[in-house]
C-alpha atoms as an extended CHARMM CRD file, in Angstrom:
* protein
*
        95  EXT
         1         1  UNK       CA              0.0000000000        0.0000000000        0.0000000000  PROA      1               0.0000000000
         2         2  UNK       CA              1.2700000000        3.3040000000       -0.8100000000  PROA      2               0.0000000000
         3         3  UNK       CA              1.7220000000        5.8060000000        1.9090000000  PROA      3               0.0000000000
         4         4  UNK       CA              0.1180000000        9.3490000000        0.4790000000  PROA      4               0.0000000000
         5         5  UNK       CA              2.9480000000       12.2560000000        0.5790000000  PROA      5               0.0000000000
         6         6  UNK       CA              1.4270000000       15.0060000000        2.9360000000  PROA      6               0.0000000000
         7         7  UNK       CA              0.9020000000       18.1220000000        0.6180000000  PROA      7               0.0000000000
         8         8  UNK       CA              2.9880000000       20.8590000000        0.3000000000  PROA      8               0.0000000000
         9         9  UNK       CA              1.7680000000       24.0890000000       -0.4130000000  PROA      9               0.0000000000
        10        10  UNK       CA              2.6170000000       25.5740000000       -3.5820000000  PROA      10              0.0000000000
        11        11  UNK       CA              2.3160000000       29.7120000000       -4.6610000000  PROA      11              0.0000000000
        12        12  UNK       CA              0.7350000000       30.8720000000       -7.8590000000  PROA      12              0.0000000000
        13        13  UNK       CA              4.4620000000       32.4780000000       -9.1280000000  PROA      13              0.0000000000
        14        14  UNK       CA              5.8950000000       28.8700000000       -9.1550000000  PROA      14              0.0000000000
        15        15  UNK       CA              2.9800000000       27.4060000000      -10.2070000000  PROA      15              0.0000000000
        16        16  UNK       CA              3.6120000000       29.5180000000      -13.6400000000  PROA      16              0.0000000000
        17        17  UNK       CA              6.9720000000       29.1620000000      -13.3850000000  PROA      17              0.0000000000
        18        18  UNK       CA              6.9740000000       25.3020000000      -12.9270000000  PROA      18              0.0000000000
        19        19  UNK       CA              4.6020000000       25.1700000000      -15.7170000000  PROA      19              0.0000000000
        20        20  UNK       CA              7.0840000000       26.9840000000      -18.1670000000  PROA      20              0.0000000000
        21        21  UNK       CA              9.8540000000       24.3940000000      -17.1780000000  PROA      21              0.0000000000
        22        22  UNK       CA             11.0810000000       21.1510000000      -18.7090000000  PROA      22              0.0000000000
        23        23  UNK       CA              8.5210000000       18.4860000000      -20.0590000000  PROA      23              0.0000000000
        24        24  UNK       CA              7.6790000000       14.4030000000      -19.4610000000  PROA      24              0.0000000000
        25        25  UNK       CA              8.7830000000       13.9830000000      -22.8050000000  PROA      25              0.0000000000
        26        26  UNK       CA             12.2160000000       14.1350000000      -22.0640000000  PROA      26              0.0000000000
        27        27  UNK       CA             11.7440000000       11.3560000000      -19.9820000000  PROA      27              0.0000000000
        28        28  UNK       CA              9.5610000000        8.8910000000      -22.0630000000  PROA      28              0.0000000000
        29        29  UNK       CA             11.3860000000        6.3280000000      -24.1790000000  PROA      29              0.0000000000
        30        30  UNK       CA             10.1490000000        5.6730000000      -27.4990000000  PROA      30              0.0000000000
        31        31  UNK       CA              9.2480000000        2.5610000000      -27.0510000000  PROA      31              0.0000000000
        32        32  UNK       CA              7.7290000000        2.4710000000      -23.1490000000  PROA      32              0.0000000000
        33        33  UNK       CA              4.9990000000       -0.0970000000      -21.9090000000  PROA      33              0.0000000000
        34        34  UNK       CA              2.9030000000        0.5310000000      -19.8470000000  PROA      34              0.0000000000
        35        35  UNK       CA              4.7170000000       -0.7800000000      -17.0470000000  PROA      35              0.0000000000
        36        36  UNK       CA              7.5880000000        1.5970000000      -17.8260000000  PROA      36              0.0000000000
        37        37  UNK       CA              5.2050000000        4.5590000000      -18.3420000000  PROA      37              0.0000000000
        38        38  UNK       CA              3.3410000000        4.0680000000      -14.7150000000  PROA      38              0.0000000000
        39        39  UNK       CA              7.0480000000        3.3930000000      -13.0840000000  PROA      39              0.0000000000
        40        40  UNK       CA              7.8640000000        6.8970000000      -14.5000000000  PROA      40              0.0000000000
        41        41  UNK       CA              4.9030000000        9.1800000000      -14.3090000000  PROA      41              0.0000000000
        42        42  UNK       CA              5.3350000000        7.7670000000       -9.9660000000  PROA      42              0.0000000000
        43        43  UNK       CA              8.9080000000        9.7190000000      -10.2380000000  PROA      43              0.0000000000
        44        44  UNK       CA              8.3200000000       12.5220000000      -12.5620000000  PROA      44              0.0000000000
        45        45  UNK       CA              8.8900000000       15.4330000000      -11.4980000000  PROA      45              0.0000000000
        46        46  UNK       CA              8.5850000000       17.8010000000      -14.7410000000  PROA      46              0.0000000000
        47        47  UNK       CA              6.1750000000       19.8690000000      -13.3390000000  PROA      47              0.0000000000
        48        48  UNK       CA              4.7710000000       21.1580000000      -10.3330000000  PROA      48              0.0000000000
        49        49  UNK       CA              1.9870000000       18.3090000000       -9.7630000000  PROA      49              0.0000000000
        50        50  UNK       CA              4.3700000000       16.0470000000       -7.4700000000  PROA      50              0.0000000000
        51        51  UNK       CA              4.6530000000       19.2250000000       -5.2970000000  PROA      51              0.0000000000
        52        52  UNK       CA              1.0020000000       19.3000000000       -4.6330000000  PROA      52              0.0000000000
        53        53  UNK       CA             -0.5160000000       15.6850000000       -5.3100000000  PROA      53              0.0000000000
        54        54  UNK       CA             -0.2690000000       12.7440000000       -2.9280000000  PROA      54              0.0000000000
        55        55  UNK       CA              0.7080000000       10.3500000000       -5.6410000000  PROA      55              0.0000000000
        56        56  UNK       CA              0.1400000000        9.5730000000       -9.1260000000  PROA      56              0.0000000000
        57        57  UNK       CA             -3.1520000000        8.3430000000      -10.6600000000  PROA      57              0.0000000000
        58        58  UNK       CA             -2.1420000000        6.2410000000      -13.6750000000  PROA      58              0.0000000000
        59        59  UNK       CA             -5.2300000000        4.6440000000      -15.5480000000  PROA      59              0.0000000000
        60        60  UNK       CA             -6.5800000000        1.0790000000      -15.0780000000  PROA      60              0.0000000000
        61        61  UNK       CA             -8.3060000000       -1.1790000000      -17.4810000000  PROA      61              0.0000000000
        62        62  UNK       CA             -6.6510000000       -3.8580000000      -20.6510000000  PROA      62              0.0000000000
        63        63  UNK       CA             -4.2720000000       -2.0240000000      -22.6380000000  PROA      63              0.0000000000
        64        64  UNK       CA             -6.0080000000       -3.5670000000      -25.8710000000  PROA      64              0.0000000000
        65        65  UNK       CA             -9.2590000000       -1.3090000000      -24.5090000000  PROA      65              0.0000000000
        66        66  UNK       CA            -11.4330000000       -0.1400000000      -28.1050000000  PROA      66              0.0000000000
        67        67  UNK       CA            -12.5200000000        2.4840000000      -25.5090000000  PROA      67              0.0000000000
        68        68  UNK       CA            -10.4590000000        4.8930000000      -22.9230000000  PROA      68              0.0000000000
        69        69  UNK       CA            -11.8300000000        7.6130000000      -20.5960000000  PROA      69              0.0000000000
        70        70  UNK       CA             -9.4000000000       10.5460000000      -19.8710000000  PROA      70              0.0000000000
        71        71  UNK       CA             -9.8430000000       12.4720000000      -17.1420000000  PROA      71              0.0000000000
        72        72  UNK       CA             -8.7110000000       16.2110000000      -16.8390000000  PROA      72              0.0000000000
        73        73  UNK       CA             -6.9270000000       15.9790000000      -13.9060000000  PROA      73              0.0000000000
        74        74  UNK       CA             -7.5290000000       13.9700000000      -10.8470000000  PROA      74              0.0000000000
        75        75  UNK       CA             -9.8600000000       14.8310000000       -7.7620000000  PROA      75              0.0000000000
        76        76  UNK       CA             -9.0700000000       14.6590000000       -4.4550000000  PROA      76              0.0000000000
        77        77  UNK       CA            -11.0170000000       11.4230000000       -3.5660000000  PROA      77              0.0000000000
        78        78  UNK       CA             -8.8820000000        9.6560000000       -6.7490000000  PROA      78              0.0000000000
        79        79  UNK       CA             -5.5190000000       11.5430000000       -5.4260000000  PROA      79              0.0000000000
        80        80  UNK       CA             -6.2460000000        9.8570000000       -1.9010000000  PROA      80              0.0000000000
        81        81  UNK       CA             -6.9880000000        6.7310000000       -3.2490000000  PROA      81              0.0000000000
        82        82  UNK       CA             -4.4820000000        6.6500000000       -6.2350000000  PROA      82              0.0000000000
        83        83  UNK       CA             -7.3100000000        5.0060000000       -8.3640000000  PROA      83              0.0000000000
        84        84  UNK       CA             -9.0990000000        7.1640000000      -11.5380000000  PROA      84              0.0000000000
        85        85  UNK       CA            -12.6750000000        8.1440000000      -11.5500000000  PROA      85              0.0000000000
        86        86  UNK       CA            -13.6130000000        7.0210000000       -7.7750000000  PROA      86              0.0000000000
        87        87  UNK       CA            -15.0930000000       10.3030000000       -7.0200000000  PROA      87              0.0000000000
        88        88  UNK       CA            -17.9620000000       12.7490000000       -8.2260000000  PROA      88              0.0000000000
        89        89  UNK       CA            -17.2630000000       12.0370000000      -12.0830000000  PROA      89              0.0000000000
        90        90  UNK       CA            -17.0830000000        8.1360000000      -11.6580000000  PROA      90              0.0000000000
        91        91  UNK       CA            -20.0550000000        8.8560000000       -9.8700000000  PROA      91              0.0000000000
        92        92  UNK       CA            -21.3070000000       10.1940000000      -13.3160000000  PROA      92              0.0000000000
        93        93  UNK       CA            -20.0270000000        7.1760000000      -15.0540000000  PROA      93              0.0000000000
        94        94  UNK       CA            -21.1570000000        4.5040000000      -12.9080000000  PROA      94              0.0000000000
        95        95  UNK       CA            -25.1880000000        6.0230000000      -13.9020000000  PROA      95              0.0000000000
């Protein structure tokens, strides 16, 4: 079980500034699975998210999926439990 990181507060300035900064591509082999894809968006830290997020919520489901939902960004009830679409719009979903 993974321990959430307690969050750290984070101005507007660096917010923008973070933004402007560096990119996940750099970090993204051509050629990534999955596996390799989850392992890095846990470490990235190419933008200011990790500063303010608990941990990362990478998607769930068969990779060969004809369908994919993608989320904006995740909520606080999927940043808590690391899992996409457990809170108000899985709610939606799940109707």
């Amino acid at each position: 079980m993974t321990v959430p990181r307690k969050r750290q507060p984070v101005k507007r300035e660096q917010k923008r500034k973070s933004k402007k900064e560096g990119t996940a591509a750099d970090l993204i082999p051509p050629d990534a699975t999955l596996d390799q894809l989850r392992e890095i968006a846990t470490t990235c830290k190419a933008c200011y998210l990790w500063q303010v997020g608990t941990q990362t919520v990478f998607g769930e489901g068969p990779s060969d999926a004809k369908l994919m939902f993608v989320g904006e960004q995740p909520g606080d009830k999927e940043d808590i439990a690391g899992r996409p679409f457990v809170g108000p719009a899985g709610m939606r979903l799940d109707r």
